[in-house]
C-alpha positions as CSV (number, residue, x, y, z in Angstrom):
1,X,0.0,0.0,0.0
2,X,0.9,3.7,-0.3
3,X,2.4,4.9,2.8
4,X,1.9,8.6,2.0
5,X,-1.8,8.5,1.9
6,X,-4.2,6.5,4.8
7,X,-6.6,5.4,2.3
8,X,-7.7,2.2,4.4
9,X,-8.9,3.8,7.3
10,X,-12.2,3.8,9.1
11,X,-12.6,7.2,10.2
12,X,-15.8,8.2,12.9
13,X,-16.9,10.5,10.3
14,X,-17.7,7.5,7.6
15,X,-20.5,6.7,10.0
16,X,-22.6,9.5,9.5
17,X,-25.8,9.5,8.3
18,X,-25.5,11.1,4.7
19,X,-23.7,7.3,4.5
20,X,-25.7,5.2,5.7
21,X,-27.2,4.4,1.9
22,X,-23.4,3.6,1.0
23,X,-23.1,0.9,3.7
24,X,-26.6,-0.2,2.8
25,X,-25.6,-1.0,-0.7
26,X,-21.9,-2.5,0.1
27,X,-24.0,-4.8,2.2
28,X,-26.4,-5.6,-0.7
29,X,-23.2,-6.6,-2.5
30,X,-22.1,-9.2,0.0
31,X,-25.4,-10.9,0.4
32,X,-25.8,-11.0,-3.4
33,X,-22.4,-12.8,-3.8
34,X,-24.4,-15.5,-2.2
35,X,-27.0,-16.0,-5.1
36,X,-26.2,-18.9,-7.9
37,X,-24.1,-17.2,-10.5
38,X,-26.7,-17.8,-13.0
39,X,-29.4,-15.9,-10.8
40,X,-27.4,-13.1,-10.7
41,X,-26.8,-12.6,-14.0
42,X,-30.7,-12.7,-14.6
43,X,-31.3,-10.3,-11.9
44,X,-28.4,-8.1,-13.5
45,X,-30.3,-8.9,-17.0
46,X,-33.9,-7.3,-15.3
47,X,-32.1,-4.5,-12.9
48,X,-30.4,-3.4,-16.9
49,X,-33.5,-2.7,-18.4
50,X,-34.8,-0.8,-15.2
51,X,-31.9,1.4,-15.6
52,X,-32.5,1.2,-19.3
53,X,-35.8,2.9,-19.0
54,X,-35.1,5.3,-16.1
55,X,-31.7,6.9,-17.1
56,X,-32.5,9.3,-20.0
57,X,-29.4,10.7,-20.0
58,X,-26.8,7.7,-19.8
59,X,-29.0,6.2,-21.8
60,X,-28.5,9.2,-24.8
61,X,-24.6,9.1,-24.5
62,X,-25.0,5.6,-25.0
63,X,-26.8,5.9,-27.9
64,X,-25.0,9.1,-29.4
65,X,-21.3,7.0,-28.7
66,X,-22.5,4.0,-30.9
67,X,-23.9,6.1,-33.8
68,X,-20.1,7.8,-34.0
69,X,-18.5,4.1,-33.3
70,X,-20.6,1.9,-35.6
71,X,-22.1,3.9,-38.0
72,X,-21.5,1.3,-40.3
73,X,-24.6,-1.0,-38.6
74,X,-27.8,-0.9,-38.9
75,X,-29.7,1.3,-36.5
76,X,-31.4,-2.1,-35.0
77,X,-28.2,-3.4,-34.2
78,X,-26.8,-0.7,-32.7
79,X,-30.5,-0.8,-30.2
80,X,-29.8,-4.3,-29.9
81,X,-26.3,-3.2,-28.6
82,X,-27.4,-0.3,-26.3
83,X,-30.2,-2.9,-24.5
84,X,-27.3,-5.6,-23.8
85,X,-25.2,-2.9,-22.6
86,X,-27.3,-1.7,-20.0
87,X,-27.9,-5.5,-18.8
88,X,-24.3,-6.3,-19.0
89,X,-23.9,-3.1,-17.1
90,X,-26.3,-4.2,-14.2
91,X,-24.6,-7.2,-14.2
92,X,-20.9,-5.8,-13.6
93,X,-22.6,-3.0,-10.8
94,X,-23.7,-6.4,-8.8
95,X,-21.0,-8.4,-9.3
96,X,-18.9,-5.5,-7.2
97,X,-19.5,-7.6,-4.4
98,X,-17.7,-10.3,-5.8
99,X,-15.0,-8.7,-7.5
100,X,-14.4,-6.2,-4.1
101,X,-14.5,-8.6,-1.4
102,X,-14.8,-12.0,-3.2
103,X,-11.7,-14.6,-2.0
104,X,-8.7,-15.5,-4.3
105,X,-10.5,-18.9,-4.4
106,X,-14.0,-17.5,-5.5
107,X,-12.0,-15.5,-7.9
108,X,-10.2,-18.6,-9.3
109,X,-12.9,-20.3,-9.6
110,X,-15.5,-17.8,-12.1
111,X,-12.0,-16.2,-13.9
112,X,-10.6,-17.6,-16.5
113,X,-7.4,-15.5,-18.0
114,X,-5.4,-15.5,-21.2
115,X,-2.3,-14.6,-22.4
116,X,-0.7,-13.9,-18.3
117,X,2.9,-15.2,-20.0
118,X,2.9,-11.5,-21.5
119,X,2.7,-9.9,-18.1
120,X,4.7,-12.5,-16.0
121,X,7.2,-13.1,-18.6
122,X,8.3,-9.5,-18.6
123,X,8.5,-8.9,-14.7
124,X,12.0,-7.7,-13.2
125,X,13.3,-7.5,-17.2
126,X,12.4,-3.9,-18.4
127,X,9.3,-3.9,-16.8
128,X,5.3,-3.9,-17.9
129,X,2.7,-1.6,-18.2
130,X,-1.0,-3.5,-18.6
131,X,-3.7,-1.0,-19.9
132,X,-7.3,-1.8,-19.0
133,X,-10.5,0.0,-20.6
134,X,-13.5,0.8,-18.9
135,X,-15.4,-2.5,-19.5
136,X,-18.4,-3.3,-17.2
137,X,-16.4,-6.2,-15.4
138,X,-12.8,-3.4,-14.9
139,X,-13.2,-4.3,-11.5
140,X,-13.3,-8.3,-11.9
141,X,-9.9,-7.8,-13.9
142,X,-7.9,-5.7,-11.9
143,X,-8.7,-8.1,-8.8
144,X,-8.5,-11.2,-10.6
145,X,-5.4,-10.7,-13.0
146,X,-3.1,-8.9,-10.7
147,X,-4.2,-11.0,-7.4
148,X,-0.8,-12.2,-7.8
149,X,1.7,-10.1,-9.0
150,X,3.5,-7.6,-7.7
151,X,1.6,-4.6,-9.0
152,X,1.5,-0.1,-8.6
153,X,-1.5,1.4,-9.7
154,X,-3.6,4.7,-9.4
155,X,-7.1,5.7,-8.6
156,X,-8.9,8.4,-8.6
157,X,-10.1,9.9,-5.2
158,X,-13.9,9.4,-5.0
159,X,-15.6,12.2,-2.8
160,X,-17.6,9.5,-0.8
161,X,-14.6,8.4,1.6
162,X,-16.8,5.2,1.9
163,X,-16.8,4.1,-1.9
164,X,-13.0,5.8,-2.0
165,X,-12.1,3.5,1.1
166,X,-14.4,0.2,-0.7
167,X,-12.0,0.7,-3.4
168,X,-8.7,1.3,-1.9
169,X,-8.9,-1.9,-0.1
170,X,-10.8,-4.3,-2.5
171,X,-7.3,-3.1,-4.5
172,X,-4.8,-3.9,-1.7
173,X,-6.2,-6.7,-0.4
174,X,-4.1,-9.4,-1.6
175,X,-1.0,-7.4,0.1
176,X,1.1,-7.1,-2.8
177,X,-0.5,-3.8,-4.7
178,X,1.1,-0.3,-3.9
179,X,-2.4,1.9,-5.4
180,X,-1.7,5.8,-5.1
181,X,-4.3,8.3,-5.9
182,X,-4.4,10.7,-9.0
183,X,-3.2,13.8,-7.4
184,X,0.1,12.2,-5.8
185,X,1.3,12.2,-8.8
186,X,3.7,10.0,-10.9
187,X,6.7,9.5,-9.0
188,X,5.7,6.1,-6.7
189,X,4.1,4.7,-10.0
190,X,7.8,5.1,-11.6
191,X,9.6,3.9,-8.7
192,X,7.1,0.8,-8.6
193,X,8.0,0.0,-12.4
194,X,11.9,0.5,-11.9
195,X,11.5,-1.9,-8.8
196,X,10.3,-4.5,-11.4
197,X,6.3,-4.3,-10.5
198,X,3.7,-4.5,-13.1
199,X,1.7,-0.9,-13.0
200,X,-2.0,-1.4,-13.9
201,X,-3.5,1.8,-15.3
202,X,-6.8,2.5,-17.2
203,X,-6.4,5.2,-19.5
204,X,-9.4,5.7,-21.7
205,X,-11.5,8.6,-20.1
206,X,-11.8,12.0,-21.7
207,X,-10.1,14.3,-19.4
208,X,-10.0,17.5,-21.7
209,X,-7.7,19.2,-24.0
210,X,-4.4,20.0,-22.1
211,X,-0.6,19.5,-22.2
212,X,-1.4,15.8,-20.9
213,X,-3.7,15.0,-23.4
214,X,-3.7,14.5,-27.7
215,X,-6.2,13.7,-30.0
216,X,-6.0,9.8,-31.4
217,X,-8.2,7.7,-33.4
218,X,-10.8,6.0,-31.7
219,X,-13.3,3.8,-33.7
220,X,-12.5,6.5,-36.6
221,X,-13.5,9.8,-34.2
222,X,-10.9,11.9,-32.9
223,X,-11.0,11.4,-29.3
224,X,-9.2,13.4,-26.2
225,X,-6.5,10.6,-25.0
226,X,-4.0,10.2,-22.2
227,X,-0.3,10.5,-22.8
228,X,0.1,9.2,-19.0
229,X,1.2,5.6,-20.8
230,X,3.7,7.1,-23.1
231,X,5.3,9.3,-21.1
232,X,6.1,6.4,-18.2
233,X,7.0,3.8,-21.4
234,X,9.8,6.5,-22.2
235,X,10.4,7.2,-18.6
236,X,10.8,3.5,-18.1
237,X,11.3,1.4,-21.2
238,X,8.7,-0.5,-19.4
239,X,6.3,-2.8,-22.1
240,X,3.2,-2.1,-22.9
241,X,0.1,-4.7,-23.0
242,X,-3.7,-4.1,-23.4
243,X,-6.3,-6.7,-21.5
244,X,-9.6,-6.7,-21.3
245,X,-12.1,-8.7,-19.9
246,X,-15.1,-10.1,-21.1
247,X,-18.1,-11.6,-19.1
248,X,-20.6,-14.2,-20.2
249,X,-23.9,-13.7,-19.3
250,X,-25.2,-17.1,-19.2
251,X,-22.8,-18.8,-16.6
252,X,-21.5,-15.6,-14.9
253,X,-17.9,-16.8,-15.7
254,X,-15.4,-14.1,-16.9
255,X,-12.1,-14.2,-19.0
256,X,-9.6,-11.4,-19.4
257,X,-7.8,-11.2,-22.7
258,X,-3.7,-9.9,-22.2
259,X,-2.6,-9.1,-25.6
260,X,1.3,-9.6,-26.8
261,X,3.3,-6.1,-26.2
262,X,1.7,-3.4,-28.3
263,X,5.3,-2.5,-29.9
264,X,8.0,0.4,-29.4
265,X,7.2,3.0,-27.1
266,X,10.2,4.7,-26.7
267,X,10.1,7.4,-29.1
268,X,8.7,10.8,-28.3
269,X,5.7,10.5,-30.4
270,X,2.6,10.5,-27.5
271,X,0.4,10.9,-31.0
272,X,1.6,7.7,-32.5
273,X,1.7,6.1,-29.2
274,X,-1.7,6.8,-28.1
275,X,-3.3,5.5,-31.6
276,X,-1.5,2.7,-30.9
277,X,-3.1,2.4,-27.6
278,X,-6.5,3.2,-29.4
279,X,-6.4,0.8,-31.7
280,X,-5.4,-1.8,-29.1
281,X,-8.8,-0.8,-27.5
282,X,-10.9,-1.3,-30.6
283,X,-9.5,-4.6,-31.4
284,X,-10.4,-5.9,-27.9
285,X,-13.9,-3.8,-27.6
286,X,-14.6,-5.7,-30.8
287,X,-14.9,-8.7,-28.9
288,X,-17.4,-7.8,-26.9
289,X,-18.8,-4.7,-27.8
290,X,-21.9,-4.3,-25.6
291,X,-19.3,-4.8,-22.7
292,X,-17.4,-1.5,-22.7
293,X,-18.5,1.2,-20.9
294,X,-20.6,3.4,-23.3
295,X,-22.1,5.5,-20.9
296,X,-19.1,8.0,-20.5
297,X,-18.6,10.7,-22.4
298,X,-15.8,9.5,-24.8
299,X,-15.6,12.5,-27.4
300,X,-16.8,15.5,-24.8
301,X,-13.9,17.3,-26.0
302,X,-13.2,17.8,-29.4
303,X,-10.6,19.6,-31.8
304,X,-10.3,22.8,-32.3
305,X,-13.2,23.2,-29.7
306,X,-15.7,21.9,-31.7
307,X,-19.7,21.4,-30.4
308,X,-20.6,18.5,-27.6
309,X,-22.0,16.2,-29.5
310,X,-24.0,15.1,-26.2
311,X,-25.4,18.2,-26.0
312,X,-29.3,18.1,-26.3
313,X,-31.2,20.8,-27.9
């Protein structure tokens, strides 16, 4: 764990009653890691549509993300594609419980993973980077696939020191993750990857137009990407891998995908690197497309400050 910040604490002030709801629902998520996997994913299937119907706004970026990303399709597909979503969605918020405080052997047991040679293989050498995208079962990966491995990582701080503490210590659990959050900085994530750890980072969000940021490729649209990866590859000459993983809805069993290293990244080109990064995300998406997380707003920010395309007249 990070030494610098007391993430894992219980502090008298959690206890309050604005968060009462939060330890409500964390204790939803433990009794519902006692349902048959295959009753969960129906409930999941029937909570999906609920949210479906209720969220009108998630529920137009959704739509507006798959028109720019598949335009190609039919618009029946692409509904077809926004209903899964939302169940697969529902699924993933449920399974929390599982992938937060499940046991390495529970996690054994519904995980199956591909491709860990790429990640284990390249330990204590020059190092590895392994970027994650913001599928529905993010959670499921990071606890299954690192469990393991010596690992740094980063979060970002949530506001609800309950959910921020959930987090912090479904992350460190297994006693050998050092997790730091956003605004610390860089400099433990480099020391971790010099030291020979694998750093876990998930890169994908749309954080604006600024020196940290350049516009890549994504599914065809120019979209508002991270040079975090890059610039730690260079810093490093750590390798770079992409997983993602992938849930099936029927047995409630899930399987992360680790690619082979995505190629050279130590040349100062953050715009050829973070193509390269965004085409390692479309080939994975691909595989299961109503699993990635559809509801964010991928292409907020566009070049040359051109018009939301989220924005509703």
């Amino acid at each position: 764990m990070s030494k610098s910040d007391n993430q894992g604490q219980i502090t008298p002030g959690m206890f309050r009653p604005a968060f009462w709801p939060t330890w409500s629902a964390l204790f939803c998520l433990w009794l519902l890691m006692r349902l048959p996997r295959v009753w969960l994913m129906r409930v999941g299937g029937w909570l999906g549509d609920w949210l479906r119907h209720r969220n009108h706004k998630r529920r137009h970026i959704a739509r507006i993300n798959l028109e720019l990303c598949f335009p190609d399709i039919s618009d029946r597909h692409r509904e077809q594609l926004l209903i899964e979503h939302f169940r697969y969605q529902a699924r993933g918020l449920i399974d929390l419980g599982l992938a937060c405080m499940g046991s390495r052997q529970q996690l054994a047991r519904y995980h199956e993973i591909q491709g860990i040679e790429h990640i284990t293989g390249n330990l204590g050498d020059s190092g590895v980077i392994v970027i994650g995208f913001h599928s529905i079962s993010m959670e499921m990966a990071a606890a299954s696939l690192l469990s393991d491995i010596p690992l740094v990582s980063m979060m970002k701080r949530d506001s609800n020191p309950v959910i921020n503490r959930f987090l912090y210590r479904s992350r460190t659990r297994f006693r050998k993750a050092e997790v730091y959050m956003r605004d610390q900085g860089l400099r433990g994530i480099v020391r971790g990857v010099r030291q020979g750890k694998a750093c876990y980072l998930v890169p994908d969000e749309d954080y604006g137009d600024s020196s940290h940021t350049v516009f890549a490729p994504f599914f065809g649209e120019p979209k508002s990407t991270l040079t975090t990866v890059s610039r730690l590859a260079i810093k490093t000459g750590a390798l770079v891998v992409a997983c993602f993983c992938i849930l099936d809805g029927k047995t409630g069993n899930y399987k992360s995908v680790i690619r082979q290293p995505l190629g050279d990244f130590s040349k100062h080109d953050e715009v050829e690197n973070a193509k390269r990064i965004n085409q390692a995300a479309e080939e994975l998406i691909r595989l299961a497309p109503e699993q990635y997380m559809w509801t964010f707003k991928l292409f907020r920010t566009r070049p040359n400050g051109g018009a939301d395309p989220y924005r509703q007249s």
